[in-house]
C-alpha angles and dihedrals in degrees: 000000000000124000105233137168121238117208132198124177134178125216136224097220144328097317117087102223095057091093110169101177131026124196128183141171130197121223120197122211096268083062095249132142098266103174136337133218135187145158137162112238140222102231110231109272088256094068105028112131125095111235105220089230090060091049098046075060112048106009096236119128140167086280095067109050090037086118092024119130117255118246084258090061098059114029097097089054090052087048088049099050089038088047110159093334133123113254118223123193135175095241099011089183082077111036091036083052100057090042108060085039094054084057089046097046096045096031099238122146105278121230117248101180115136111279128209127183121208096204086056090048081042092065095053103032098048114023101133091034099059126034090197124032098205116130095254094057096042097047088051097056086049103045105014095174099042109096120236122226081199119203096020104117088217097063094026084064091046088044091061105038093061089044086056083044095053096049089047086059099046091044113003137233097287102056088051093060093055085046095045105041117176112277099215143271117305113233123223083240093067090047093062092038093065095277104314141038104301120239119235113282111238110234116161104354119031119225118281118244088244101054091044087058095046094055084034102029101110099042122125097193086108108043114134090000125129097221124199131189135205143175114005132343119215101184097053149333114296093240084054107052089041077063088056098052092047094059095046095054107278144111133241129209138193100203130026114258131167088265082062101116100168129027110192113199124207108198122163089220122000092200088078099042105125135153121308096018124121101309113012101111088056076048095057097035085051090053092052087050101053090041084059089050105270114155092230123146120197115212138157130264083256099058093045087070104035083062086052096048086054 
């Protein structure tokens, strides 16, 4: 067994750099639960503004992190708890992401320490155990009894932590690092483009579904998900990215229903989303859903294909 950090952060709104809340959990080498932190975060005055779609997640708004420290604040007190340890996250291709762009965007020392994602080991160690990889799912194969406080970046960390802990003890370190390899430098290019190489902005004519399953095509992220989407769509036409879904593994649908297990919103600019506008009444039907126990999750059209490009 190896002693490792899990991380966990929420974001303000679609780019990646605007965390308003960290959580992390130390693990020791026996696999236990060694220390916890945790703090909710002002985003940078360049990305301060709560899009209705990340607070329909997580229930943090501008409110809350009014008197919150700045990533700068408190990134000598993250370095310090992660140490020299390897950082595990579930989805690794998001919080690695806003890691390394928080560094970029305040210009504070990045952390290099090795990185593992359990939803990247999840797709290999239990693919015909488990049809979806999200924490929730995961957690509960693995602990099937322990309750989950999901999409608070506190107990998501410690959530997976023990998941990681768990899989070092079915199959050992070792045998994670061959299943996890690193996934490559990030470029100050992706920093500045929201944590990975950005995709073409759609002016005039959208992208074909042909060319969207050729760039996507061999992505896994949908497999086994009832995807939903509502307002407008900048990458390409609706009719052409439900195609998309449909090649990689998942299913579109047209109406949310309790089987909806992801609504993707496409809104021009979330910071003027109120009721009554495109999508809201998905919004409020998705709301009455999760609240009845539906395992629906709400993103933007920009985390929809940030998942794909993993």
């Amino acid at each position: 067994m190896q002693e490792f950090v899990s991380i966990d952060f929420e974001t303000a709104n679609e780019q990646r750099r605007s965390a308003c809340a960290v959580g992390m959990a130390r693990f020791d080498a026996e696999g236990k639960l060694a220390d916890t932190y945790y703090t909710l975060l002002h985003p940078h005055p360049d990305v301060d503004y709560f899009n209705p779609v990340n607070v329909w997640v997580h229930g943090i708004t501008q409110d809350d992190v009014h008197d919150a420290p700045q990533w700068s604040d408190v990134a000598d007190d993250v370095a310090s708890f992660v140490g020299e340890r390897p950082i595990v996250a579930h989805n690794m291709a998001f919080d690695g992401y806003v890691l390394s762009d928080l560094a970029s965007l305040y210009g504070v020392p990045s952390l290099e320490n090795r990185r593992f994602c359990t939803v990247r080991l999840a797709r290999k160690i239990l693919a015909d155990k488990l049809e979806r990889k999200t924490l929730d799912q995961v957690f509960g194969y693995y602990f099937p009894s322990e309750p989950l406080d999901h999409h608070h970046a506190g107990f998501d960390a410690q959530a997976a932590g023990m998941i990681f802990a768990r899989m070092q003890e079915e199959f050992g370190y070792d045998k994670l690092v061959e299943l996890c390899p690193p996934t490559g430098v990030r470029s100050s290019s992706m920093h500045r483009s929201g944590g990975r190489q950005a995709i073409p902005r759609v002016r005039a004519d959208h992208v074909s579904a042909e060319a969207l399953i050729e760039q996507y095509g061999k992505s896994p992220a949908l497999v086994g998900e009832h995807v939903v989407f509502t307002g407008t769509l900048k990458r390409g036409k609706r009719t052409d990215v439900q195609q998309l879904v449909s090649a990689i593994g998942g299913i579109a649908d047209k109406s949310l229903t309790r089987k909806t297990t992801l609504l993707v919103v496409g809104i021009l600019d979330p910071r003027r989303w109120v009721e009554g506008c495109s999508g809201s009444s998905k919004m409020l039907k998705a709301t009455k859903l999760r609240e009845s126990g539906s395992p629906i999750e709400v993103i933007s059209e920009e985390e929809f294909f940030n998942r794909l490009s993993d």
